[in-house]
C-alpha positions, 0 to 999 in steps of 0.5 A, spaced: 500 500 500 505 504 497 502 511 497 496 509 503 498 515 509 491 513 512 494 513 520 487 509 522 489 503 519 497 503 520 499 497 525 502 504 528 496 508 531 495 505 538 490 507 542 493 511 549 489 510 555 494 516 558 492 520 554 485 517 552 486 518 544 489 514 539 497 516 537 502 515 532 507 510 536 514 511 532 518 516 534 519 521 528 525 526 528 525 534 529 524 534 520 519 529 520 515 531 526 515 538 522 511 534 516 507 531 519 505 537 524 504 542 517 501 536 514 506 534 508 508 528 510 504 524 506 508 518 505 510 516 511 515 510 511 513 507 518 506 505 515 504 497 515 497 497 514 494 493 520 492 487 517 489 482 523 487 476 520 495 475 517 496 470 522 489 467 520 490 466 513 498 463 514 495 458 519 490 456 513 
């Protein structure tokens, strides 16, 4: 899913029970957290798209 910058469905996006809301888990750098804050960060090389039934089909 090259191209995909979708944060809802990045394996990434957790969900803090701290903060009560979901967050980016990656610990982005001074340049890419300036991306991402301008919103101009629109490939990011840290998304996996969250694929939960992966180990259901490798078990199959």
């Amino acid at each position: 899913m090259k191209g995909t910058t979708n944060c809802e469905y990045c394996i990434n996006y957790i969900y803090d029970e701290d903060w009560n809301c979901y967050q980016c888990d990656v610990n982005l750098d001074e340049d890419e957290m300036s991306k991402f804050l301008t919103n101009s960060f629109h490939d990011c090389p840290y998304f996996h798209f969250n694929d939960e039934y992966k180990i259901v089909r490798k078990q199959m």
